[in-house]
C-alpha positions in Angstrom: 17.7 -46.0 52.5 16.5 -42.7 50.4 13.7 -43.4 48.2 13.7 -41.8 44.3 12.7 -38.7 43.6 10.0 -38.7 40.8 10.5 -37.7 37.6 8.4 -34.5 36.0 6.8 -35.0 33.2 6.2 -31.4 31.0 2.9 -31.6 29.2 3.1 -31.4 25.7 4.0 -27.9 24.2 4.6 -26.3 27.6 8.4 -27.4 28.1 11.1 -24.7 27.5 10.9 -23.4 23.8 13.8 -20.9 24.4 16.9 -21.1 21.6 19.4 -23.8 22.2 23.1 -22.1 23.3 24.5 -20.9 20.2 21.0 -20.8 18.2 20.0 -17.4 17.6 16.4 -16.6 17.8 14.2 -16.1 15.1 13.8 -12.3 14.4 11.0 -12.5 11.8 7.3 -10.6 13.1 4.5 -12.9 14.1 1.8 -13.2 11.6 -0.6 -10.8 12.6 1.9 -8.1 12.4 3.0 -9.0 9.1 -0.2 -8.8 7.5 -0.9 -5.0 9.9 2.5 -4.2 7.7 1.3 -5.0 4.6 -2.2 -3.9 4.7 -1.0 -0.2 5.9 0.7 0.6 2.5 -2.1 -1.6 0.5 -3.5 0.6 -1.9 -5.6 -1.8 -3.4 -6.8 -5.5 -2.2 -4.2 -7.6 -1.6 -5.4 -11.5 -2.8 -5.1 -14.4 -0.1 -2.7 -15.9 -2.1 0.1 -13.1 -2.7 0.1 -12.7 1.3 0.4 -16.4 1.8 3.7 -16.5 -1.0 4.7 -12.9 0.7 4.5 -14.3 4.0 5.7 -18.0 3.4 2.4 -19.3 5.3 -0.3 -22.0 4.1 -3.5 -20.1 2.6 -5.4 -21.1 5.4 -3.5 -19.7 8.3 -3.0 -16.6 6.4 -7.0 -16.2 5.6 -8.0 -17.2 9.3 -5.4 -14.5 10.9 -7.2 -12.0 8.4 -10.7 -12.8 9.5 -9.5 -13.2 13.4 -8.2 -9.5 12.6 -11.4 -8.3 10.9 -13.5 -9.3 13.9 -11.0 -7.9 16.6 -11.0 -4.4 14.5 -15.1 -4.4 14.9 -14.9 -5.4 18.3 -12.6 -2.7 19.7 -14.7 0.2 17.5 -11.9 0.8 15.8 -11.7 4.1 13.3 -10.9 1.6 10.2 -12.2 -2.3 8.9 -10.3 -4.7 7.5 -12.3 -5.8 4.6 -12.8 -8.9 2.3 -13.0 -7.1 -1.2 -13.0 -7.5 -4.7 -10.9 -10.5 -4.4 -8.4 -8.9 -1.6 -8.1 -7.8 1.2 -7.6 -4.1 2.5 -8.2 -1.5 5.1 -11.3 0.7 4.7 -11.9 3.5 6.6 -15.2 2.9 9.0 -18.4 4.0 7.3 -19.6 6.8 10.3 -15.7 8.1 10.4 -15.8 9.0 6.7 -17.7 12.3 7.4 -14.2 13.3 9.4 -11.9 11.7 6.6 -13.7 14.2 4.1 -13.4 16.9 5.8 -10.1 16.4 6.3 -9.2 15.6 3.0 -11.4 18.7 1.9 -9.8 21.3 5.0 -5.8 19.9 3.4 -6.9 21.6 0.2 -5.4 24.7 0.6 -2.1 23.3 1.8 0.8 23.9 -0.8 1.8 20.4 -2.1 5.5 19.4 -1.5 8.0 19.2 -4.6 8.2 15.6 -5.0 3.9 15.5 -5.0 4.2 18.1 -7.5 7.1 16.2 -9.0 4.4 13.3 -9.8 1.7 15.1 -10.4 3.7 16.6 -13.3 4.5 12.7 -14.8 1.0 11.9 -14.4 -0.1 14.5 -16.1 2.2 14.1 -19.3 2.2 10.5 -19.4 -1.7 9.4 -18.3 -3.1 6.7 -17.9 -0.2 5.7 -16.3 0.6 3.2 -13.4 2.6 3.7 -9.9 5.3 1.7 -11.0 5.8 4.0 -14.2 6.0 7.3 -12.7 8.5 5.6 -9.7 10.6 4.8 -13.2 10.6 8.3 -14.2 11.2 9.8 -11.2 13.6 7.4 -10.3 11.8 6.5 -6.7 9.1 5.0 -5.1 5.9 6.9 -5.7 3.6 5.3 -3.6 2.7 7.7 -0.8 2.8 10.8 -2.7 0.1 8.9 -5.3 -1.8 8.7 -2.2 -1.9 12.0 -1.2 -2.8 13.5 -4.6 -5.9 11.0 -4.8 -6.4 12.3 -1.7 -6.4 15.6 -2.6 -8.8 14.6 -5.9 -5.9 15.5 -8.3 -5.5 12.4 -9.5 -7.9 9.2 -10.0 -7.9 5.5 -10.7 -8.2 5.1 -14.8 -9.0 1.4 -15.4 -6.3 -1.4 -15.6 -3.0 -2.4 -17.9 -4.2 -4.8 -20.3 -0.9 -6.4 -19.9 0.2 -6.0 -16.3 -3.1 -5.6 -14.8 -1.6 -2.8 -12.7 -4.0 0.1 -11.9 -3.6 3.6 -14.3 -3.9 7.0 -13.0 -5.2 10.5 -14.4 -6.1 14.0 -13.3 -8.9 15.2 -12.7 -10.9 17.9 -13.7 -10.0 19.4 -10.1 -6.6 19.2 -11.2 -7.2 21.1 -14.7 -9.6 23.7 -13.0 -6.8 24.4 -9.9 -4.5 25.1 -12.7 -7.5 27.2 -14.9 -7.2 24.9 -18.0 -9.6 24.1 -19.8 -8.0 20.8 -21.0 -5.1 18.8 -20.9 -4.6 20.2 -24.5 -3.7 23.2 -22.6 -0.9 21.8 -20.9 2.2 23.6 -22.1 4.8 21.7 -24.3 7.6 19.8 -22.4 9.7 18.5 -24.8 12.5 21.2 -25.4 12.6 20.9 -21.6 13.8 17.2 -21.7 16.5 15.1 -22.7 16.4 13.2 -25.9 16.9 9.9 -24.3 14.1 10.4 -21.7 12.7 6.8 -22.7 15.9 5.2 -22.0 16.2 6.5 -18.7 13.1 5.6 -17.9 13.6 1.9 -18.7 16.9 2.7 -16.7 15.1 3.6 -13.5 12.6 0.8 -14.2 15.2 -2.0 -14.1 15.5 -3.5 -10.3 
């Protein structure tokens, strides 16, 4: 007479979690690499609640990956913070590697801007204050790193908010007027026989989605 083999018992959460035959598995990121995606082309704080919509998470899971991620950036010395600002969140560079982030901001000076930075740096000019999302319409694509890079290069600064959208403004600078020996943004020449006479419409055009 053979006696019965026991049955195994899994403990809870530690059977197979593998995708049924036929079920394909789910492609999306984890969390924490989400929000490392969406923090790296940030360029202001992003609030806890946008990420939680953008992500499709509850608040609270959202907010304690951030801060989990905060901590593990101090802890490894990393050469950047993830900070808790101004009702956001965003990366920072670390306070004892700015000296190098200057100096290689300050070095890039010299180097001859591309076409479609000087492309922008054109719309900003004629069209300040005026937001990212404004010059993308004009240019007719996304503007986002090249706005970065002429901050970076002190072209171009933040210039307060939209009263209606809330989205950030941009200018020059007085960098930008003294690289180009101006005096003022009077001095600018005239554009206007130089563009079409249904510029605004193509604008709103290129604005659409």
């Amino acid at each position: 007479m053979t006696s019965a083999t026991p049955e195994k018992h899994e403990p809870a959460g530690t059977g197979d979690t593998s995708p049924e035959p036929g079920e394909m598995p789910d492609p999306s990121p984890g969390l924490r690499p989400s929000l490392e995606a969406i923090m790296l082309v940030a360029d202001e704080p992003v609030p806890l609640v946008v990420l939680a919509q953008v992500l499709e998470r509850p608040r609270n899971e959202v907010e304690a990956e951030l801060r989990d991620l905060a901590a593990s950036y101090v802890a490894e010395v990393r050469g950047f913070d993830l900070r808790e600002i101004a009702g956001g969140w965003r990366f920072y560079t670390r306070e004892d590697c700015a000296p190098l982030v200057e100096r290689f901001v300050s070095d890039g000076q010299e180097v001859r801007l591309t076409q479609a930075a000087l492309e922008t740096l054109a719309v900003v000019a004629y069209r300040q204050p005026v937001s990212r999302a404004r010059v993308s319409a004009v240019r007719g694509v996304n503007c986002d790193g090249v706005m970065r890079t002429l901050v970076l290069r002190g072209l171009t600064e933040e210039a307060g908010t939209d009263s209606e959208t809330g989205a950030i403004l941009f200018r020059t600078t007085g960098y930008f007027l003294e690289r180009l020996g101006l005096a003022s943004l009077e001095d600018l020449p005239d554009l206007a026989p130089f563009l079409p006479e249904n510029i605004e419409d193509i604008e709103d055009e290129n604005a659409r989605p």
